[in-house]
Rosetta silent file (secondary structure, phi, psi, omega in degrees, C-alpha in Angstrom):
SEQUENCE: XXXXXXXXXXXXXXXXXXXXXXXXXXXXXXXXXXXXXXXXXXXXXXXXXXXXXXXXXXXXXXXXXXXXXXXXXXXXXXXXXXXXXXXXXXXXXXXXXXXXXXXXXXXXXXXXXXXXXXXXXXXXXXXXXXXXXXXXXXXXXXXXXXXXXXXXXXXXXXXXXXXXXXXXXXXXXXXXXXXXXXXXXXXXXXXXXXXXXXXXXXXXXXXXXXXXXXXXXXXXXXXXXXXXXXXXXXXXXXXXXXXXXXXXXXXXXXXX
SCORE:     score description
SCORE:     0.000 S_00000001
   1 L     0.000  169.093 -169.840   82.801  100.352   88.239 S_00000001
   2 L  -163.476  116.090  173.393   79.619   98.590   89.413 S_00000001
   3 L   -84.762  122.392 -177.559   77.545  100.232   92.276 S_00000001
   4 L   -92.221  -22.751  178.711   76.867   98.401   95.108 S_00000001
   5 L  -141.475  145.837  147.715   75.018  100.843   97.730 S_00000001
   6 L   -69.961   92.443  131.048   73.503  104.284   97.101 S_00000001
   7 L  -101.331  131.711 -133.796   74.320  107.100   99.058 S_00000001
   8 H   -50.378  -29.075  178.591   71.396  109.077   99.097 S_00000001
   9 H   -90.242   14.511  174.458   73.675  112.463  100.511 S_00000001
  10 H   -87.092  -15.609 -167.117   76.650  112.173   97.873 S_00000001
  11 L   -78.066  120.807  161.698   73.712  113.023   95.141 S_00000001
  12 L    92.062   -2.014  165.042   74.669  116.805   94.470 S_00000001
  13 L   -56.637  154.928  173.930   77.473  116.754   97.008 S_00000001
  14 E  -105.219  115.497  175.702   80.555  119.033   96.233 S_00000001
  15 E  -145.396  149.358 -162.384   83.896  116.725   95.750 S_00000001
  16 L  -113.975  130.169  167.476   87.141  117.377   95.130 S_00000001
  17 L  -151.765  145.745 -172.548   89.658  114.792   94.566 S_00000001
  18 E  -110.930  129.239 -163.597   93.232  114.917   93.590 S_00000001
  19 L    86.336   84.578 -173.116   94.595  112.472   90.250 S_00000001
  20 L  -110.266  -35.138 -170.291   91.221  112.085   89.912 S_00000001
  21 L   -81.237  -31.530 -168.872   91.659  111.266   85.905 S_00000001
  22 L  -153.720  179.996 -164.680   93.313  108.119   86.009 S_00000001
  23 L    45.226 -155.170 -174.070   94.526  104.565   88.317 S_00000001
  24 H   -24.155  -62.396  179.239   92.469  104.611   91.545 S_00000001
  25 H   -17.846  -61.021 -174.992   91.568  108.107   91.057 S_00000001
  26 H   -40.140  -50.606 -166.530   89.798  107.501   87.841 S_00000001
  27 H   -82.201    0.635  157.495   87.423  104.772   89.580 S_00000001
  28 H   -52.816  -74.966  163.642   86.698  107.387   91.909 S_00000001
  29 H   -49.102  -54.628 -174.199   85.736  110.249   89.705 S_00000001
  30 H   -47.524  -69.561 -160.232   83.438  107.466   88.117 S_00000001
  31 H   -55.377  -47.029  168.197   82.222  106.218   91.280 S_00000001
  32 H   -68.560    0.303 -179.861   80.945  109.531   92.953 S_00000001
  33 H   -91.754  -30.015  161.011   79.335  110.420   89.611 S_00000001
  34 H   -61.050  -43.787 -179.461   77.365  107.551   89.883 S_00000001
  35 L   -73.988   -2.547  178.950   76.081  108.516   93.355 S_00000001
  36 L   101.901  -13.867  159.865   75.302  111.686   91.703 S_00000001
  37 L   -36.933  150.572  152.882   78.047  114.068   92.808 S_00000001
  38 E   -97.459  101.269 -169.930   79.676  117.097   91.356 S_00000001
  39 E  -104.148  158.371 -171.272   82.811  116.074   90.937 S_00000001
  40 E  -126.764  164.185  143.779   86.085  118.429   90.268 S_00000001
  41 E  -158.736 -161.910 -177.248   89.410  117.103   90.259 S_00000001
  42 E  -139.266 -165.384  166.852   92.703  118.053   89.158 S_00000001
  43 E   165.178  160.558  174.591   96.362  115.915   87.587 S_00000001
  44 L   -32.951  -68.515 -173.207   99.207  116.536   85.945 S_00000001
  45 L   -80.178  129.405 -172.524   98.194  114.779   82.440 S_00000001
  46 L   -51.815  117.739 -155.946   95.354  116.111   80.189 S_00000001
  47 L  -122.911   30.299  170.446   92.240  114.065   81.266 S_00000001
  48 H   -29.064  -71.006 -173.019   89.901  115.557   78.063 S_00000001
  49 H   -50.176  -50.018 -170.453   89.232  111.916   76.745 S_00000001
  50 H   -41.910  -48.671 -165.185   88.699  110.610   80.723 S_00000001
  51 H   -46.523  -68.360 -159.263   85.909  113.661   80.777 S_00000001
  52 H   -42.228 -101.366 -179.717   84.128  113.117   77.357 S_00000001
  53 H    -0.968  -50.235  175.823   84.039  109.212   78.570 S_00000001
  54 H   -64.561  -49.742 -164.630   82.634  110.198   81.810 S_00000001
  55 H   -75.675  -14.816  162.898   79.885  112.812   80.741 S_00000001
  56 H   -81.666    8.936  165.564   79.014  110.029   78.097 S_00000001
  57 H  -119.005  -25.111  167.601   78.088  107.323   80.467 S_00000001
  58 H  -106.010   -3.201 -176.295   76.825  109.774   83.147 S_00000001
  59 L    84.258  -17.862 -152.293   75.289  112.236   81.518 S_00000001
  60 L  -145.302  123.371 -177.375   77.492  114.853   83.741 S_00000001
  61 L  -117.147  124.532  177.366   80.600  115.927   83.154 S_00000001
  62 L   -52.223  169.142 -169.488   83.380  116.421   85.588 S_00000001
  63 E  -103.747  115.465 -172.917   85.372  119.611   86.078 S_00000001
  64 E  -118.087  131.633 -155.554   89.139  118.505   85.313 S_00000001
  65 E  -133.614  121.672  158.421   91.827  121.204   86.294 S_00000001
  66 E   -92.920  130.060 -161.157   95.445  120.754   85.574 S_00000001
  67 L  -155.647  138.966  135.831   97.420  121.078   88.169 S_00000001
  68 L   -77.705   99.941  178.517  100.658  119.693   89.807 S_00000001
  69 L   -39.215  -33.878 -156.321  100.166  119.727   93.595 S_00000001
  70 L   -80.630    9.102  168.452  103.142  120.314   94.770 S_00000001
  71 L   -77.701   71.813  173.685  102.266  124.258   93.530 S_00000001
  72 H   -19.681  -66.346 -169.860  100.692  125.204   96.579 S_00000001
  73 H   -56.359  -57.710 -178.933   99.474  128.600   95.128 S_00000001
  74 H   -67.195  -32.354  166.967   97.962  126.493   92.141 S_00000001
  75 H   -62.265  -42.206  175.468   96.497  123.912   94.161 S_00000001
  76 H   -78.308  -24.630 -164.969   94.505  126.252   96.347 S_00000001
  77 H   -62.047  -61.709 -168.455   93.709  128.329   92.932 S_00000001
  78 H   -67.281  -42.642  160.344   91.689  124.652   91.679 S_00000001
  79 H   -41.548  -20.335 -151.109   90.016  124.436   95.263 S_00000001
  80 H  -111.986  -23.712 -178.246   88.847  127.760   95.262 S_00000001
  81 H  -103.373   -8.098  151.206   87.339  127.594   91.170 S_00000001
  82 H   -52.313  -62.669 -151.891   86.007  123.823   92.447 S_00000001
  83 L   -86.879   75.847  153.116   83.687  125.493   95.181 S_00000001
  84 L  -127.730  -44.679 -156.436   82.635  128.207   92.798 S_00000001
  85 L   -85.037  -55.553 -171.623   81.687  125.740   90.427 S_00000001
  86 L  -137.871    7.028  167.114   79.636  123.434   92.737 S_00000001
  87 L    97.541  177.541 -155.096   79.724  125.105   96.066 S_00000001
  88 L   -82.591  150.443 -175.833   81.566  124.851   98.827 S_00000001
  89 L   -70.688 -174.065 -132.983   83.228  121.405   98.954 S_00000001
  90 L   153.391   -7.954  177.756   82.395  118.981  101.452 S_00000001
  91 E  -148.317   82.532  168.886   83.761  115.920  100.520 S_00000001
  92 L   -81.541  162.926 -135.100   88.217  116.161   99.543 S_00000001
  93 E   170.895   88.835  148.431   89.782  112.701   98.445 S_00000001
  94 E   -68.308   96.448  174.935   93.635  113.117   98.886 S_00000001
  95 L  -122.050  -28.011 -177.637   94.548  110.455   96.372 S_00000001
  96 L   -56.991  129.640  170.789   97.224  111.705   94.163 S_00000001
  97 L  -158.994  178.215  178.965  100.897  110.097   95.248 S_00000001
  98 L  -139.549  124.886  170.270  104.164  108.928   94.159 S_00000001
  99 L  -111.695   27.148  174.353  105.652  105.517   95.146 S_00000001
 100 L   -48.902  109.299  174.859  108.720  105.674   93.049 S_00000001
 101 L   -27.399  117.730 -166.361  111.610  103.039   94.071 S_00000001
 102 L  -132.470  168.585 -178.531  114.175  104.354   95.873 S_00000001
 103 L  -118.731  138.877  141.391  117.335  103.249   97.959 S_00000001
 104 L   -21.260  -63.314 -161.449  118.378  104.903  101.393 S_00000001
 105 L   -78.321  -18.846  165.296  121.440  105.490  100.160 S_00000001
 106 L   -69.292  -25.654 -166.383  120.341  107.404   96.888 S_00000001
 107 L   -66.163  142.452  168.775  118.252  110.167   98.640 S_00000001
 108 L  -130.837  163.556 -164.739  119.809  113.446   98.675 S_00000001
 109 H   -67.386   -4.444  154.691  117.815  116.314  100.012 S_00000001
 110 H   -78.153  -31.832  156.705  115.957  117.630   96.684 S_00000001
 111 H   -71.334  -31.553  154.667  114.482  113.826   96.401 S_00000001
 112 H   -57.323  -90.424 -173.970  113.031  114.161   99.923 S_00000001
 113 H   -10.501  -68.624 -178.089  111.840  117.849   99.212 S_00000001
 114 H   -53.020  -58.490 -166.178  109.530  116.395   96.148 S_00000001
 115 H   -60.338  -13.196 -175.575  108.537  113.074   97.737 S_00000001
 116 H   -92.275  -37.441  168.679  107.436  114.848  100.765 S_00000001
 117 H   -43.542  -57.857 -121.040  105.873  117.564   98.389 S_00000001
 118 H  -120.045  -52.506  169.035  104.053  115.609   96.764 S_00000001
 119 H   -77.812   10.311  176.881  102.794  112.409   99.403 S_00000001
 120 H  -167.204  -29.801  174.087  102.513  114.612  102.305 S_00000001
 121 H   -67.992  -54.620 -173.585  102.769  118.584  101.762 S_00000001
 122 H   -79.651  -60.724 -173.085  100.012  118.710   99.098 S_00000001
 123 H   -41.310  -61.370  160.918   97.649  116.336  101.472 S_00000001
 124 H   -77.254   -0.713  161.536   97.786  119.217  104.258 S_00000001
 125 H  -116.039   32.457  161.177   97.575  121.770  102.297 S_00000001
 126 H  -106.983   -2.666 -158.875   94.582  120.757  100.443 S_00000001
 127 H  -119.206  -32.388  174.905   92.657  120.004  103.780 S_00000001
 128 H   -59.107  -59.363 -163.813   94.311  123.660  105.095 S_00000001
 129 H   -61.761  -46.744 -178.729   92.522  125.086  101.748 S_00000001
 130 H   -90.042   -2.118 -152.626   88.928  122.971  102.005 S_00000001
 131 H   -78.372  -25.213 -171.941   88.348  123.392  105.655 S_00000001
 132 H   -79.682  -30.992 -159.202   86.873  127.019  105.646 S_00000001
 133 H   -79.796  -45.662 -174.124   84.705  125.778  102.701 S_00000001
 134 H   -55.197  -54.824 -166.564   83.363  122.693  105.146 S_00000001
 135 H   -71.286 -175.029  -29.395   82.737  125.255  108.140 S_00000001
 136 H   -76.188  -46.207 -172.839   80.535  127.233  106.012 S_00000001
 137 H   -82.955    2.261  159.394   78.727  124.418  104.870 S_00000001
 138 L    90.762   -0.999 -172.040   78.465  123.339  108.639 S_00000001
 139 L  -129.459  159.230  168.110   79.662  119.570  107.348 S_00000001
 140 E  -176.208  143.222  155.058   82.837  117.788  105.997 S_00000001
 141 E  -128.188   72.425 -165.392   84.410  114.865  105.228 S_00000001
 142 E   -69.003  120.633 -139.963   88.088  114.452  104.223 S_00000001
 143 E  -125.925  132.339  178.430   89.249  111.017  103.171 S_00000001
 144 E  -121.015  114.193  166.784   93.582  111.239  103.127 S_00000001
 145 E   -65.994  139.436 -170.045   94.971  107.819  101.166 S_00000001
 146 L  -135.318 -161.050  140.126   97.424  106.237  103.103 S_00000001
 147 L   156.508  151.690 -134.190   98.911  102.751  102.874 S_00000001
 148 L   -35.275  -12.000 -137.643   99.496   99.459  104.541 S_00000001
 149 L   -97.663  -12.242  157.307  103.495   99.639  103.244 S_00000001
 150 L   -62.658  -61.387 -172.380  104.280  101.817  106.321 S_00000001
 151 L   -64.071  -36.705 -166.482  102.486   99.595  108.554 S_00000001
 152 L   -79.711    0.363 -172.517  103.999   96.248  106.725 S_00000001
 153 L    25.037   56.119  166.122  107.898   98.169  107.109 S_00000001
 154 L   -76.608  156.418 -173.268  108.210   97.459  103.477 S_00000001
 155 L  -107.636  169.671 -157.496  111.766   98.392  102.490 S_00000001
 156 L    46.041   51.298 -179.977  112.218  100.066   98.960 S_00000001
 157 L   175.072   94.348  179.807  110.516  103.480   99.294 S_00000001
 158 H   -87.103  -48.034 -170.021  111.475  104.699  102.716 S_00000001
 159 H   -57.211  -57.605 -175.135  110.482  108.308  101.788 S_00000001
 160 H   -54.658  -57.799  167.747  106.760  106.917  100.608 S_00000001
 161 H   -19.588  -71.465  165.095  106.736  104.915  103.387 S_00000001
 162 H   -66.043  -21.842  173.165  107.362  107.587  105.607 S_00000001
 163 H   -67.242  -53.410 -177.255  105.211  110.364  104.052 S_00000001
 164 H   -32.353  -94.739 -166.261  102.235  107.486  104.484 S_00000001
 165 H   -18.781  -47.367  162.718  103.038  107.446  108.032 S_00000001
 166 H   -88.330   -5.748  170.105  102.545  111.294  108.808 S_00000001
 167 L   -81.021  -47.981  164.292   99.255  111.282  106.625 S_00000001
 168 H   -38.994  -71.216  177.148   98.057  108.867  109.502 S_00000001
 169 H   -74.102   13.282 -178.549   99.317  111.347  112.174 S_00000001
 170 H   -89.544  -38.940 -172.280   98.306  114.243  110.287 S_00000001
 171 H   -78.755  -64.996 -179.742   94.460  112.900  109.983 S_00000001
 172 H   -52.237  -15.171 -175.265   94.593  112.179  113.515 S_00000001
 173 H   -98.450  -35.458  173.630   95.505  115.720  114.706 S_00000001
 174 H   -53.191  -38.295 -153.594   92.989  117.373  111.893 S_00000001
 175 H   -67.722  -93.784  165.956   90.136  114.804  113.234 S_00000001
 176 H    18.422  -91.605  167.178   90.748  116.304  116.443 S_00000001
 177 H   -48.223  -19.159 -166.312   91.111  119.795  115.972 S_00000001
 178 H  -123.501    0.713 -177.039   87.991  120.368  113.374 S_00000001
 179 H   -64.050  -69.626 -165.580   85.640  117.543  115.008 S_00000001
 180 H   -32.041  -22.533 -175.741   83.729  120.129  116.696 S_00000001
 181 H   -72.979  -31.117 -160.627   83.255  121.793  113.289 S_00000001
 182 L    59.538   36.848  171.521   81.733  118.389  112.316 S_00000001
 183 E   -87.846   86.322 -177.446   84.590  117.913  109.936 S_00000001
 184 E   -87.569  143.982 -154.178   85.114  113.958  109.930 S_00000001
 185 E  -134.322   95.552 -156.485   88.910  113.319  109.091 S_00000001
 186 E  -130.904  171.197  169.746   89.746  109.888  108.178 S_00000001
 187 E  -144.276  131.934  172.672   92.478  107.867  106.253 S_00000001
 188 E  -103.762  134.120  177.556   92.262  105.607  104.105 S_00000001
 189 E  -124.397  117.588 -174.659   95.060  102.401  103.251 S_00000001
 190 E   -81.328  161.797  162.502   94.543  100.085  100.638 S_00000001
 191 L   -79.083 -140.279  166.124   96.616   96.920   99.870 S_00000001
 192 L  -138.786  140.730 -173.461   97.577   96.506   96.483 S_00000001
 193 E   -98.082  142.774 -170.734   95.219   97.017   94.073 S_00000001
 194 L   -97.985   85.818 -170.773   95.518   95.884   90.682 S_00000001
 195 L  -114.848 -175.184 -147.796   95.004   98.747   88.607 S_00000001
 196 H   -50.116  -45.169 -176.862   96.651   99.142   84.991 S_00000001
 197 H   -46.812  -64.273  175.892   99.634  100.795   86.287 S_00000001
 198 H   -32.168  -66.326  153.216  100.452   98.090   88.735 S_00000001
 199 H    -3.085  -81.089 -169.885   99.405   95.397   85.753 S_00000001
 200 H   -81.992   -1.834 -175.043  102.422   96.823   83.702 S_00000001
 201 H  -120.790  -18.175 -160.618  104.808   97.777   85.919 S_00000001
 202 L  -129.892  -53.342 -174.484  105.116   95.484   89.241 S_00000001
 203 L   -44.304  149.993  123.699  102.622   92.276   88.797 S_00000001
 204 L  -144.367 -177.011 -167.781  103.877   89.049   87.853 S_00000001
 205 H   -59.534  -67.936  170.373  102.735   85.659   88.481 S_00000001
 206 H   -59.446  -37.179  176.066  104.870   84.449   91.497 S_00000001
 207 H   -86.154   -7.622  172.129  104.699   87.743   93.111 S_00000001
 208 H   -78.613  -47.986  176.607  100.894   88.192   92.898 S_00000001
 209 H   -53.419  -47.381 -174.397  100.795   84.465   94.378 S_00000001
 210 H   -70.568  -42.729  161.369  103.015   85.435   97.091 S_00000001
 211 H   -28.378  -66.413  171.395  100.783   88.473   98.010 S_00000001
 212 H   -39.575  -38.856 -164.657   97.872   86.366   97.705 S_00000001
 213 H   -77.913  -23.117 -158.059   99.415   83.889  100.052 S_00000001
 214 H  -115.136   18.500  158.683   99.591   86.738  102.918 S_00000001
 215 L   -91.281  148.038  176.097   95.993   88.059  102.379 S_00000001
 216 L   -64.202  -59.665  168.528   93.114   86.482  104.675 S_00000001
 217 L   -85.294  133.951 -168.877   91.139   86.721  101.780 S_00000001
 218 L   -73.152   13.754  163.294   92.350   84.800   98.085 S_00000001
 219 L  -107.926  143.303  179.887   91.494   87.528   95.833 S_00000001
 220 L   -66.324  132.837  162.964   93.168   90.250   94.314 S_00000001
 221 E   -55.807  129.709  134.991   92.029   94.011   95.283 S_00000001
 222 L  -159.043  171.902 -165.417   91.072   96.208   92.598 S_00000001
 223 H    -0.902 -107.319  163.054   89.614  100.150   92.149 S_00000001
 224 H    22.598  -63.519 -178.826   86.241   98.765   92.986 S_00000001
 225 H   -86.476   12.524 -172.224   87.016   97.754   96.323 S_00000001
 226 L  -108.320  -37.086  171.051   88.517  101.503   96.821 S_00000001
 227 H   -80.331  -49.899  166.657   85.589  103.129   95.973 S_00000001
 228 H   -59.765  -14.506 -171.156   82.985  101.724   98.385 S_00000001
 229 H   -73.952  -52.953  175.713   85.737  102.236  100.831 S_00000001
 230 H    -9.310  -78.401 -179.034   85.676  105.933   99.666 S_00000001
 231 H   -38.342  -86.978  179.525   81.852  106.333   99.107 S_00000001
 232 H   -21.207  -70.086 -156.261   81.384  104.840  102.850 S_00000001
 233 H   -61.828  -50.934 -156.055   84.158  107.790  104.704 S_00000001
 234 L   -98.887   29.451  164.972   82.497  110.763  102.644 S_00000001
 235 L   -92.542  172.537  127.783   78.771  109.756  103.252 S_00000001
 236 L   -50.664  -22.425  173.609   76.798  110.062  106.152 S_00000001
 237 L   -51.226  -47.664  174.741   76.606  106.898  106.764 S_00000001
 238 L   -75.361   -0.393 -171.173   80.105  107.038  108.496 S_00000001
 239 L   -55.561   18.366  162.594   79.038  110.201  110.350 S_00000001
 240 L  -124.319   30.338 -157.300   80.563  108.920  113.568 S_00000001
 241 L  -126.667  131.493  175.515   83.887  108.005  112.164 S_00000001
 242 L  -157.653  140.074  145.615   86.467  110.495  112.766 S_00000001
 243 L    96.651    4.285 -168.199   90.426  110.289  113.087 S_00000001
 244 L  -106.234  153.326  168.351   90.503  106.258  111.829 S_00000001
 245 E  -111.992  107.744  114.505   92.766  104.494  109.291 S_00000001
 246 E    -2.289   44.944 -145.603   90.569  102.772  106.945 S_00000001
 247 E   -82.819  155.101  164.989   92.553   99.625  106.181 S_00000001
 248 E  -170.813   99.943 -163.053   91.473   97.646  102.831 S_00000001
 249 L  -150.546   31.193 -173.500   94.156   95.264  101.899 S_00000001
 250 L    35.799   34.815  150.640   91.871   91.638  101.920 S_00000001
 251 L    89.746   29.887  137.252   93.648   90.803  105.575 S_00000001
 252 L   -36.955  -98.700  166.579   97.046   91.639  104.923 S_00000001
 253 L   -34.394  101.237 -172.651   97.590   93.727  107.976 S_00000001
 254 L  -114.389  106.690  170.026   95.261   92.452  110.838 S_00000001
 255 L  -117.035  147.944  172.012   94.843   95.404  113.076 S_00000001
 256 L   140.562    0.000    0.000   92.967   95.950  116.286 S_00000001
């Protein structure tokens, strides 16, 4: 990653973010370690090597937790040994999802149960879990990943699609309810970003071109432009932003 602005109140902030080890996530973890954060996160997949790699270019090594979100009980378990670790948190980074390719006509009601577990169940109840932590420290900022493919009524992931959709109205009823708290509640939706995964599984030539063709701007997203989005929601700098969808998709979407 390559830092573009310093902000000065992420150095020594307590952040939490979940798939924190690798795709977006990864350039996350990196990015707030650069501003100087203590960052925790948690994932599935063993992120040893991600650490060592981290604490050897930062000096500081994140706290990596294995976890599967959709374990409620285990999920609040890594929240609760994060703010132990580095105090109470102040800055969660819902990032962890699943956009596997699906049909209407395949879902049966244990493939809903997960996808909503996993894109929309673990996002409030990780924000149920830091919110107590924020009111103590009298501050908060929760950043919920969204993205445009709800707003664009792409077809082949109705279930992602739709989980997206209530993370928007979910953020708006939290911003709401905890602004008084001074608990800023925002969501952020990216386009698509070209990270490794993406690379190997979905890019090709003609379909990156067609993408390309329906962005304002001619360049391809990647991490990079996810992290400044990030950075920006859980600083102060944004401290009057509450309850907003975050769009960053180079002018897909033109909202407003």
């Amino acid at each position: 990653m390559t830092k573009t602005a310093t902000f000065h109140d992420l150095d020594g902030a307590s952040v939490y973010i979940t798939g924190g080890g690798s795709g977006i996530g990864a350039s996350l973890t990196d990015g707030f370690l650069e501003q100087g954060a203590n960052v925790a996160f948690v994932g599935r997949s063993d992120a040893t090597e991600f650490c060592d790699e981290m604490e050897a270019k930062h000096g500081r090594r994140p706290h990596f937790m294995q976890c599967d979100i959709t374990d409620v009980d285990r999920l609040h378990d890594t929240i609760n040994e994060a703010a132990d670790l580095h105090g109470p948190i102040t800055a969660l980074v819902n990032n962890a999802a699943n956009d596997k390719r699906h049909s209407t006509e395949d879902v049966d009601s244990d493939f809903w149960d997960w996808m909503m577990a996993i894109n929309l169940k673990a996002y409030f109840f990780a924000c149920q879990a830091v919110l107590p932590q924020m009111q103590k420290a009298g501050h908060g900022s929760i950043i919920n990943f969204s993205s445009i493919s709800y707003m664009m009524g792409n077809a082949g992931y109705p279930l992602y699609t739709t989980a997206n959709s209530g993370i928007n109205g979910m953020t708006r009823s939290l911003a709401r309810e905890f602004g008084p708290d001074n608990i800023r509640v925002n969501a952020l939706a990216p386009g698509w970003v070209l990270t490794q995964k993406q690379k190997d599984m979905w890019v090709t030539e003609d379909g990156l071109a067609a993408h390309l063709d329906r962005q304002c701007l001619k360049k391809p997203l990647d991490p990079q432009d996810m992290i400044d989005g990030v950075l920006f929601l859980a600083s102060k700098t944004s401290k009057a932003m509450t309850g907003q969808a975050l769009v960053i998709d180079g002018g897909v979407v033109v909202t407003g």
